[in-house]
Backbone as XML, in Angstrom:
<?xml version="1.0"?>
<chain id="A" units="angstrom">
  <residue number="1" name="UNK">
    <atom name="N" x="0.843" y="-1.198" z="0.000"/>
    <atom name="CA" x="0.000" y="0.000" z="0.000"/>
    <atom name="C" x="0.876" y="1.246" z="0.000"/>
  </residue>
  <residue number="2" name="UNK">
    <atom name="N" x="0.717" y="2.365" z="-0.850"/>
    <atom name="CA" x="1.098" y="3.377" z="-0.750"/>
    <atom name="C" x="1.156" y="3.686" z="-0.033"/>
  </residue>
  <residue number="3" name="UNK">
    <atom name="N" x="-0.295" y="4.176" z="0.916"/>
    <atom name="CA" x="-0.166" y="5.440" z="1.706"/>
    <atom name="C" x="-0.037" y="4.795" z="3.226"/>
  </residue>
  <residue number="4" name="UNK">
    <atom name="N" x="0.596" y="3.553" z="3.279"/>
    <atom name="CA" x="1.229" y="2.954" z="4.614"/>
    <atom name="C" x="-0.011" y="2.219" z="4.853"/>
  </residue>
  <residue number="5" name="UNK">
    <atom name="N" x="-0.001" y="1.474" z="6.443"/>
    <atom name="CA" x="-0.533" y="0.188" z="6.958"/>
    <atom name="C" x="-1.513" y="1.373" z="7.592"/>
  </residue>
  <residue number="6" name="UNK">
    <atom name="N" x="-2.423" y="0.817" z="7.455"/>
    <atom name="CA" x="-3.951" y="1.662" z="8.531"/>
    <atom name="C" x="-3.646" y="0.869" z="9.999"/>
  </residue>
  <residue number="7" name="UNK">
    <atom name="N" x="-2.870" y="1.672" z="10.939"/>
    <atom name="CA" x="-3.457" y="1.167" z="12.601"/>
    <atom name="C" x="-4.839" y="1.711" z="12.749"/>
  </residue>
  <residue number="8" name="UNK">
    <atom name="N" x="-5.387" y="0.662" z="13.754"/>
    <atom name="CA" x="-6.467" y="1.173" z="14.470"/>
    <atom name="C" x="-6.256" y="0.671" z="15.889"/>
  </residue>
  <residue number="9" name="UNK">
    <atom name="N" x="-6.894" y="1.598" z="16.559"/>
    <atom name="CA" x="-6.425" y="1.410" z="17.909"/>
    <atom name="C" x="-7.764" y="1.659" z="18.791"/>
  </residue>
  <residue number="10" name="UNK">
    <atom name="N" x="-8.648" y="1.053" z="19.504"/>
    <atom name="CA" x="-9.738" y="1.249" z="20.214"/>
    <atom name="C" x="-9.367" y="2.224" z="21.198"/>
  </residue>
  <residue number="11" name="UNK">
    <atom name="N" x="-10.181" y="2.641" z="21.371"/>
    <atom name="CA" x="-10.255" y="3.581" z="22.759"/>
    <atom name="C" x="-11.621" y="3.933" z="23.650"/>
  </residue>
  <residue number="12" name="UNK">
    <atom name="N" x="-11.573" y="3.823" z="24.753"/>
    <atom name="CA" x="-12.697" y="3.900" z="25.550"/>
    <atom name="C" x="-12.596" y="2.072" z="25.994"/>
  </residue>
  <residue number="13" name="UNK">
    <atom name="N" x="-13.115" y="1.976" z="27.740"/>
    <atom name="CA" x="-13.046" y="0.824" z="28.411"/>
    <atom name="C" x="-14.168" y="0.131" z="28.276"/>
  </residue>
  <residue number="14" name="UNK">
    <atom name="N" x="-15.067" y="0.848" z="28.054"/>
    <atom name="CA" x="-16.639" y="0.136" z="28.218"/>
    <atom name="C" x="-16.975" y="-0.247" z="26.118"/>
  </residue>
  <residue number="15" name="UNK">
    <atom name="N" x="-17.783" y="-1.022" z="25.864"/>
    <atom name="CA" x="-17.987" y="-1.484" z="24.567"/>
    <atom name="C" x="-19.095" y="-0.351" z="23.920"/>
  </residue>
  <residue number="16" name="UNK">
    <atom name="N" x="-19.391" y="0.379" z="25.019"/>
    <atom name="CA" x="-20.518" y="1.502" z="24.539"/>
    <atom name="C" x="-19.334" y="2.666" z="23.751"/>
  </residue>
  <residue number="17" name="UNK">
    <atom name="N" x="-18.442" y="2.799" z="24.788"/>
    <atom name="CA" x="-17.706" y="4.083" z="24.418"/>
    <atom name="C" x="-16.680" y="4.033" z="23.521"/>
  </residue>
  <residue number="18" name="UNK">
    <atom name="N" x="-16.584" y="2.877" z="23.193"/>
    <atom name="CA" x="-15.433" y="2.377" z="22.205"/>
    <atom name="C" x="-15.610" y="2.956" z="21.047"/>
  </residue>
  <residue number="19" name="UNK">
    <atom name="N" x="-14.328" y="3.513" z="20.711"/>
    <atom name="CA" x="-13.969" y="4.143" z="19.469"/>
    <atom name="C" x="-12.821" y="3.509" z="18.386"/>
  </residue>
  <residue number="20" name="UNK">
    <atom name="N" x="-13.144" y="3.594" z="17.401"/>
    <atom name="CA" x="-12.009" y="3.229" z="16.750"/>
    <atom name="C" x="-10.996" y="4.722" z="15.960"/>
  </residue>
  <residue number="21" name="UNK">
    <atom name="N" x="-9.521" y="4.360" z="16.184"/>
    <atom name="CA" x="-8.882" y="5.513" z="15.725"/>
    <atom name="C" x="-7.777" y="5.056" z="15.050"/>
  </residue>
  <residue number="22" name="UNK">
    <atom name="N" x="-7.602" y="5.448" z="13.514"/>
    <atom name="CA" x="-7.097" y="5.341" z="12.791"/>
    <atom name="C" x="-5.766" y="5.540" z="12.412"/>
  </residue>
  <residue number="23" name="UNK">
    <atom name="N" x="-4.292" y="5.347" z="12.319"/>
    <atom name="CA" x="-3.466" y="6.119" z="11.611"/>
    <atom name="C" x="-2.428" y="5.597" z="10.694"/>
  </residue>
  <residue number="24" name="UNK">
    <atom name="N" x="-2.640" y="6.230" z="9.902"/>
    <atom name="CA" x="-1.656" y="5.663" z="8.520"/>
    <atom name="C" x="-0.324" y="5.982" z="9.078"/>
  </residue>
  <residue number="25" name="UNK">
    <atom name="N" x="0.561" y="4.126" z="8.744"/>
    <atom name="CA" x="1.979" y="4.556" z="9.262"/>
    <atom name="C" x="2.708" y="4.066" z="7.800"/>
  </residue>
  <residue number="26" name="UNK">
    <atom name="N" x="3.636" y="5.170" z="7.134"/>
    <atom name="CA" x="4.256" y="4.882" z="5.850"/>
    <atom name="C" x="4.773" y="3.831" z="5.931"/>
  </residue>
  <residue number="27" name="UNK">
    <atom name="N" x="5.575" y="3.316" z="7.379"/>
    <atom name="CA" x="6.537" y="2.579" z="7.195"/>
    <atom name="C" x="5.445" y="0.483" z="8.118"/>
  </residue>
  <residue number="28" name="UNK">
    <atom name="N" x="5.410" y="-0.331" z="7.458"/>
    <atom name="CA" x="4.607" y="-1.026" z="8.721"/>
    <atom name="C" x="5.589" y="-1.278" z="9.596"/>
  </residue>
  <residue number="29" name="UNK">
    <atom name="N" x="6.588" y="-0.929" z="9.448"/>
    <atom name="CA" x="7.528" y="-1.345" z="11.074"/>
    <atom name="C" x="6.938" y="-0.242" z="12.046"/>
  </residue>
  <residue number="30" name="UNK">
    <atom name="N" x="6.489" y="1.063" z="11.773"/>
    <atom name="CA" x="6.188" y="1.819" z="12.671"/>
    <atom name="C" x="4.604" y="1.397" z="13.230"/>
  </residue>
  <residue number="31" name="UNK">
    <atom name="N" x="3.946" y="0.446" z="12.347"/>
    <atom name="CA" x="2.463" y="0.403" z="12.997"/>
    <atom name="C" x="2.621" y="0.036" z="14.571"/>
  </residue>
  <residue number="32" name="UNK">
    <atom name="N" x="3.640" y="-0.891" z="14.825"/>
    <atom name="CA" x="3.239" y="-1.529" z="16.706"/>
    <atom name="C" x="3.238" y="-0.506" z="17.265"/>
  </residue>
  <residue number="33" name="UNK">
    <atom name="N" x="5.041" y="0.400" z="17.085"/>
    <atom name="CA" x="4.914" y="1.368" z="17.786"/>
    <atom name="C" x="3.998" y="2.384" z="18.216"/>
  </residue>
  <residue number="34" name="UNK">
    <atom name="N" x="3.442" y="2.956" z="17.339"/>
    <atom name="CA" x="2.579" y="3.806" z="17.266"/>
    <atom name="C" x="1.129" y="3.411" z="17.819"/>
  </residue>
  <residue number="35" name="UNK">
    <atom name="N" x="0.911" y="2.015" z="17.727"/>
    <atom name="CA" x="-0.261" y="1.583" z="18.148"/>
    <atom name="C" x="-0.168" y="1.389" z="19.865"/>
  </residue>
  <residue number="36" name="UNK">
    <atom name="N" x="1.167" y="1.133" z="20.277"/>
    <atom name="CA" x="2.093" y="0.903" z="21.623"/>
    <atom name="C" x="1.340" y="2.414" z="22.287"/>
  </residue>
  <residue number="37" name="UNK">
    <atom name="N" x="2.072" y="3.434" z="21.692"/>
    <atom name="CA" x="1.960" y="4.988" z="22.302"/>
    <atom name="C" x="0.240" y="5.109" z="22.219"/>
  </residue>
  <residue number="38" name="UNK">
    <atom name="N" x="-0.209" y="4.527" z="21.396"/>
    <atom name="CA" x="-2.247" y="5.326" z="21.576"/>
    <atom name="C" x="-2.272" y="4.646" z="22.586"/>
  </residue>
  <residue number="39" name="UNK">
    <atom name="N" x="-1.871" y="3.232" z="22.722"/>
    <atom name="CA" x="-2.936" y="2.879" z="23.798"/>
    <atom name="C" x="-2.054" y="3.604" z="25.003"/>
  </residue>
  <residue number="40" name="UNK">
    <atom name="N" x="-0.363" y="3.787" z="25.296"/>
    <atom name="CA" x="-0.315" y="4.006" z="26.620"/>
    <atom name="C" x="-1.180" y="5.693" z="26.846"/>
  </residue>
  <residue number="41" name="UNK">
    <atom name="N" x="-1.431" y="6.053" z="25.656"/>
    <atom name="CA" x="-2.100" y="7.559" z="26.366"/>
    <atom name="C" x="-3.513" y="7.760" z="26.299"/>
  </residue>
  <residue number="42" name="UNK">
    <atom name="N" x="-3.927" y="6.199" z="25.845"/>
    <atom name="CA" x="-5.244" y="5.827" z="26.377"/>
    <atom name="C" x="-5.613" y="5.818" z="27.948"/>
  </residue>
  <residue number="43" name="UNK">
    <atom name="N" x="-4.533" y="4.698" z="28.332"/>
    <atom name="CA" x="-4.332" y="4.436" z="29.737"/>
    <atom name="C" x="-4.053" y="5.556" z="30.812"/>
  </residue>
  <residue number="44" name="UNK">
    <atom name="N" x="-3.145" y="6.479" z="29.996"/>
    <atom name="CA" x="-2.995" y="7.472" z="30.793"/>
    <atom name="C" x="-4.749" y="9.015" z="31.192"/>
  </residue>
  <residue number="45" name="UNK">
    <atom name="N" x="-5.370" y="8.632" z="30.218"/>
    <atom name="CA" x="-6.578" y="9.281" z="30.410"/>
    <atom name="C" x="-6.774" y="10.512" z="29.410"/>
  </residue>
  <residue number="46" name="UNK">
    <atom name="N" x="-5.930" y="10.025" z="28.273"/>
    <atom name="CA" x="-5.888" y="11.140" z="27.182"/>
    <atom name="C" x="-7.658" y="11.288" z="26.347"/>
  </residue>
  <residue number="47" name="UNK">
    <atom name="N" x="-7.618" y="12.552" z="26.048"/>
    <atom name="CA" x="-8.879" y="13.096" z="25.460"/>
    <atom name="C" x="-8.990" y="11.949" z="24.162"/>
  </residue>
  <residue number="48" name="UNK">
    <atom name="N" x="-9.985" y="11.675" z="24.454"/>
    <atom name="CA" x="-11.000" y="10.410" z="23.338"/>
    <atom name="C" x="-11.215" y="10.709" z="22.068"/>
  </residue>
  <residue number="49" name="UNK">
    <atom name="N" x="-11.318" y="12.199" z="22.004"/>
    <atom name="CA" x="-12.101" y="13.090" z="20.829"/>
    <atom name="C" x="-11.673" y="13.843" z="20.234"/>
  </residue>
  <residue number="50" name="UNK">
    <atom name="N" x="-11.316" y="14.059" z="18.915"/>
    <atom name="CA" x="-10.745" y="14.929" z="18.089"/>
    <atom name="C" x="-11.569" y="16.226" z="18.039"/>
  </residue>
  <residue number="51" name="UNK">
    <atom name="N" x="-10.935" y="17.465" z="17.933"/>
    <atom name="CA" x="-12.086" y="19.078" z="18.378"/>
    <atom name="C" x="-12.015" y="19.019" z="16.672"/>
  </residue>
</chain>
């Protein structure tokens, strides 16, 4: 794929609030990482919602 590997990464604890969030990584060696960092700033209590 061109435009890199689509991560998705859930967010929200409950199955109501669950979100899915997207991000194109050019390289797929960078998808874990990047999928690593959403969730730890999931955990950490980061804003759910894009303004």
């Amino acid at each position: 794929m061109e435009r890199g590997d689509l991560v998705t990464v859930p967010i929200g604890k409950s199955g109501v609030e669950r979100k899915w969030v997207g991000v194109y990584a050019r390289d797929s060696a960078l998808a874990a990482p990047i999928r690593s960092l959403l969730n730890i700033l999931t955990d950490m209590g980061a804003p759910t919602s894009v303004p």
